[in-house]
N, C-alpha and C positions, 0 to 999 in steps of 0.2 A: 504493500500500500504506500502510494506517492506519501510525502511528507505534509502537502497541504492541501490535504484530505482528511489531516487531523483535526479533529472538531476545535480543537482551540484556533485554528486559524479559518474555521467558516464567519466568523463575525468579518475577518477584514476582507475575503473575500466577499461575501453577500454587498459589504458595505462601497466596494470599488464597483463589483455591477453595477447596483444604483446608480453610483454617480458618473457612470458610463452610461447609465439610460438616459439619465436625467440630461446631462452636457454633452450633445451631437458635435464632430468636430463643424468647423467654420471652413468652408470653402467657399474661392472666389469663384464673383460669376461674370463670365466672357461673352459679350455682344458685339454687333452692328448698331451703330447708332446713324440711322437715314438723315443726312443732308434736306432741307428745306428753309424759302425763304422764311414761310412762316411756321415753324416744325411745334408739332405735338409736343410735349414734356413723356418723357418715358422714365419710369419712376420704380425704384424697388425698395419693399418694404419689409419691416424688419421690425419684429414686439419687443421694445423696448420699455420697461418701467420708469417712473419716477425716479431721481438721482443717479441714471446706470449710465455709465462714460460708454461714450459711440465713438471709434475711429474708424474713420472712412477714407481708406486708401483708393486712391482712381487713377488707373493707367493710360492715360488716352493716346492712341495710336495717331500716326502724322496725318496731316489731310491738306489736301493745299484748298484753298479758297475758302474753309471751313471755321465755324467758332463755334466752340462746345461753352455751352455755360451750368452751372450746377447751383443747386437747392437745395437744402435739406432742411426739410419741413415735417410733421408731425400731424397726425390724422383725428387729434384730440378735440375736445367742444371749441377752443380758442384758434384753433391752427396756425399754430405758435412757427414762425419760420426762423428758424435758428443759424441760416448762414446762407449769403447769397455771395456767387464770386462768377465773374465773368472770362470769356476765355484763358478756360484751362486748359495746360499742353501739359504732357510727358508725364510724370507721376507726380501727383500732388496728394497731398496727407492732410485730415481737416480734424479736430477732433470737437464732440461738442456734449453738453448733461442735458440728460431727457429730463424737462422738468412738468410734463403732462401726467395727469394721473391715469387717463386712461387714451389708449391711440395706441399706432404703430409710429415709427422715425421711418420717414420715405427719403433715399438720395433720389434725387431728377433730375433730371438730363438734358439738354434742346441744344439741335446741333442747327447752327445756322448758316443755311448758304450764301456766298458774299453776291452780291450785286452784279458782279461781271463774272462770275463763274456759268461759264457754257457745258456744253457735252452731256457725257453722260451722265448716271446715278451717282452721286458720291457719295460716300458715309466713313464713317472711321471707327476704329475696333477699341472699343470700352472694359478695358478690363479691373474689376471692380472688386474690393473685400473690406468687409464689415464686422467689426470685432465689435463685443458688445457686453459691457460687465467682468466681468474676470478674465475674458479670453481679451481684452482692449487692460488688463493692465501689462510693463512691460516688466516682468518680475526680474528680470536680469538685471534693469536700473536698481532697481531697490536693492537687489543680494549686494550689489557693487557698493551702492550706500552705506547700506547698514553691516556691510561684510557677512553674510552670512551663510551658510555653508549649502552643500547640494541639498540637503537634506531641510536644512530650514526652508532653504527655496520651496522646493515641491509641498512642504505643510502649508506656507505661507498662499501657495494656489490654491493648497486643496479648502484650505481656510474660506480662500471668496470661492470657492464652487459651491461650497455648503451656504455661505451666509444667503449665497444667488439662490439654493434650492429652499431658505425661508424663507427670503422673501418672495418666491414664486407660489409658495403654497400659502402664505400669508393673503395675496393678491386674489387667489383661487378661494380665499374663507371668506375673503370680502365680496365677492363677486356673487358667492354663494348664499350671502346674507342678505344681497341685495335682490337676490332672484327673488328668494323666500319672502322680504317683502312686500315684493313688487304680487307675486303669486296670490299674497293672502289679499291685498287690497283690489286684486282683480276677482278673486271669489269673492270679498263683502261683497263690488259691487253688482256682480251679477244676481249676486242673492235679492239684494236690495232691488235691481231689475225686477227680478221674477214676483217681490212681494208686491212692489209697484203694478205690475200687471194683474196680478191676482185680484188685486182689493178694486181695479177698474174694472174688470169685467163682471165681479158681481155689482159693482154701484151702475155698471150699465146694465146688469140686468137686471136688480130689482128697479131700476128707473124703467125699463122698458115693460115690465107687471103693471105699477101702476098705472102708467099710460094708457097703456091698450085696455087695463080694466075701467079708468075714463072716458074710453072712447064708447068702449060699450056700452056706456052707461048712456052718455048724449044718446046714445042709438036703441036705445031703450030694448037694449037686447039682453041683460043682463040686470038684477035688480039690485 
């Protein structure tokens, strides 16, 4: 029998899956970004919380006649735009703090064709990566700082993986609090619906009794 197979090392195994479930790696994503004079915004997005540092690395490939410009905005009630910068070339590095309580952080894009640019379709290759909470800190700054050894290193990550997966299920308790809420004040008021309908249908039907028992009466059909 393998050696950590022994039950005293399933806690830290069980506990590294987890946080192998939990934290997917981060890979960049490579595009065409289409030339236009008046160009769509093309925009990728990414769940980021309250306080969580975003770097946003962008590769933009050469273009002649072309100007890429970039955003990075947030999909929250306020739609808070957190950095606007005009023709960007070659690799450029942005870093910024989500401070929306609830949204995604969208980078976007608009490549713009120049005025005297002819021929054919032009566009240029966007290659793009988004770290986000612990994977955007740079933990090798800090070992250097604070000197600290391989081994502090990697606790010090596993440190913000864990604090990222409280507050991600933190996030998920509030979200859950809020359904339940919202759930219960949508059954009051159905309920309240349905007692509102009930107590109309009989005041329209004892009002529709005496009526008709008036009527017969005028018509001397009924004593």
């Amino acid at each position: 029998m393998s050696r950590f197979s022994s039950p005293r090392y399933l806690p830290a195994i069980l506990l590294t899956t987890l946080l192998l479930l939990f934290t997917a790696p981060v890979q960049a994503i490579k595009f065409e970004l289409q030339a236009n004079r008046y160009p769509p915004a093309k925009c990728i997005w990414n769940a980021a919380h309250k306080g969580a540092l975003v770097i946003v690395t962008a590769n933009i490939g050469p273009g002649e006649g072309q100007r890429v410009d970039i955003e990075i905005v947030d999909s929250g009630p306020e739609k808070n735009v957190y950095l606007s910068k005009r023709g960007i070339n070659s690799e450029s590095r942005f870093a910024i703090t989500a401070h929306s309580d609830e949204g995604d952080v969208g980078v976007c894009f608009k490549n713009y064709l120049d005025v005297a640019a002819t021929g054919k379709a032009r566009f240029r290759v966007v290659d793009l990566d988004v770290d986000i909470g612990a994977d955007a800190v740079d933990y090798n700054a800090i070992a250097n700082q604070e000197s600290l050894s391989a081994l502090e290193t990697e606790m010090r990550k596993l440190e913000g993986v864990v604090k990222e997966i409280v507050d991600e299920l933190g996030y998920l308790k509030k979200r859950e609090e809020r359904f339940q809420v919202t759930n219960m004040s949508t059954n009051q008021r159905v309920q309240n619906f349905a007692w509102f309908t009930l107590v109309s249908l009989i005041a329209l039907g004892v009002w529709q009794i005496f009526h008709l028992r008036a009527f017969f009466k005028r018509k001397y059909l009924i004593d």
